[in-house]
N, C-alpha and C positions, 0 to 999 in steps of 0.2 A: 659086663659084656652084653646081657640080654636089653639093656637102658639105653646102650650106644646103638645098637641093633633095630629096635622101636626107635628112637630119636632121626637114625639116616632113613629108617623108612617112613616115617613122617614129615622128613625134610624132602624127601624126592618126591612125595605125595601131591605135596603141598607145590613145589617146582613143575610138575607132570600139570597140576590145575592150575597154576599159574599161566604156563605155558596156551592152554586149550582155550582159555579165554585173555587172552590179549593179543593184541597186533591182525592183521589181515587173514579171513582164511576162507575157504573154496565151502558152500554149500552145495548139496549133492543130493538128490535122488538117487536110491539105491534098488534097483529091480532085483526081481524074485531070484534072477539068476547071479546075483551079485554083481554087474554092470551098473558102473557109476553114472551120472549125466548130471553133468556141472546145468545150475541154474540162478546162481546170486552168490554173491560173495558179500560177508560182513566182516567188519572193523570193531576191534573190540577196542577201547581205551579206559581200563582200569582210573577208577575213582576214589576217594577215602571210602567209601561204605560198600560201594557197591562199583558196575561193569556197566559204562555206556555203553551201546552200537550202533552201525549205522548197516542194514541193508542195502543191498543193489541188486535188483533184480537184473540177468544178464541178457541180452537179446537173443541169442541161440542157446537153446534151440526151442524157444519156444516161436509160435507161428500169431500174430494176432488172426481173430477170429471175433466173430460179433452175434453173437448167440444172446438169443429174448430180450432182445433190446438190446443189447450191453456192450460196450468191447471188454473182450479176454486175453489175457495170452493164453495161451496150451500149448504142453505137448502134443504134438499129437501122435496117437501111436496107430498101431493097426487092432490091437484088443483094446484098447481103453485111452480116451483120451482125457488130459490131466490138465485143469484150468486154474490157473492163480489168480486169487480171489484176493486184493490188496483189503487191509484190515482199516474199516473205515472211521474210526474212533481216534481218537486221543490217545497214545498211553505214554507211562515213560520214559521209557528208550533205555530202560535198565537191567541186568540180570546181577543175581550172585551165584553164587557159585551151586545154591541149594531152590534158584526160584529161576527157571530160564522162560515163565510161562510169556512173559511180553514176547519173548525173539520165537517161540510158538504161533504166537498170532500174526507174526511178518511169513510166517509159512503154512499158511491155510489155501486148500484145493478144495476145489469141483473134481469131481469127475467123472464120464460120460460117455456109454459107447461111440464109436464112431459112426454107427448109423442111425442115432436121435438125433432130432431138430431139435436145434435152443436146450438149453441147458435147466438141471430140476436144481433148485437152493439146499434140500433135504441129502443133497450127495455128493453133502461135507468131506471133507479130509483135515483131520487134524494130529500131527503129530505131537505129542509128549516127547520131550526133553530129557536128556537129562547127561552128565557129562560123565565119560567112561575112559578109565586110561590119561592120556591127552587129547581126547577128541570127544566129541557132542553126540550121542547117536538119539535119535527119533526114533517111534515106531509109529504108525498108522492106528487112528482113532476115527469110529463115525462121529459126526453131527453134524445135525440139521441148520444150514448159514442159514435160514429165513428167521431164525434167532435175533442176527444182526442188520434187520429190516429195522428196526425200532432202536435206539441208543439203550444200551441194559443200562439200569438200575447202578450195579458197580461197575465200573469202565475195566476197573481192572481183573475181572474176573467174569467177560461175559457168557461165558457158558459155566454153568451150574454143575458140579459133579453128575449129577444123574442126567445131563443131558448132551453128557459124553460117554460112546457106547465104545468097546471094546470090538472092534474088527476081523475079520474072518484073512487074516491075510493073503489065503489064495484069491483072495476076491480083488487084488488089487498087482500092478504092474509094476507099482512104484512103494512096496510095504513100508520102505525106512527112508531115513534120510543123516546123513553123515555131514559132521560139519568139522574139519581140519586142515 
């Protein structure tokens, strides 16, 4: 009994992960208050090894904005405005179900009070991954994007453990990000 018991809950584990990465599903900003705002949806298409996907960043509600030369999208809010920073590198378009860090780097932010001019590189936003339940949840990471001024060394690992900092989450508008 205790075999069949561990067996179905290994089977639904397994269904439950199956589920959170395949087929279409809603990326999301998750604010402090638990209020979602849709920003891209991806496609997941299961492979023999591993989980293609494809990004789409969505046009609402971010604003283009052209900050220190550049154009941005952002949110923008009234306490902090939140710039997506498209990841300029190669990678390859893969997750498993234990490595989501590629689909991490298709969600990399600035962010920026509302009354700075131009935008700083050192005020990164990068969420970690990692899939929970049926669904993807992010939390909020520093680093510094003038990192990726320069092509890294490993494409597929351009920030270095130690030069991803651990977040103060009240510091932020948008701490997580939900992906289902």
């Amino acid at each position: 009994m205790k075999r069949l018991l561990c067996l179905l809950l290994l089977l639904f584990s397994t269904i439950s992960l199956a589920e959170s990465l395949d087929g279409l599903k809603k990326i999301y900003l998750v604010s402090t208050s638990g209020e979602l705002t849709q920003v891209a949806t991806v496609e997941f298409v299961p492979n023999n090894d591993n989980i293609a996907y494809t990004v789409s960043i969505i046009d609402k509600p971010f604003e283009n904005q052209f900050l220190s030369m550049r154009p941005f999208q952002c949110v923008m809010g009234a306490k902090q405005v939140m710039c997506h920073v498209p990841y300029p590198y190669k990678k390859k378009g893969v997750v498993t179900k234990d490595d989501l860090s590629d689909l991490s780097f298709d969600l990399l932010f600035l962010h920026k009070s509302p009354s700075e001019y131009g935008i700083n590189m050192w005020n990164g936003i990068f969420y970690k991954l990692a899939v929970v339940d049926n669904q993807i949840e992010g939390i909020v990471f520093d680093v510094d994007m003038n990192i990726l001024a320069t092509p890294p060394d490993n494409l597929d690992e351009p920030f270095a453990e130690d030069e991803i900092f651990e977040a103060d989450e009240s510091n932020y508008v948008y701490p997580r990000v939900l992906i289902k």
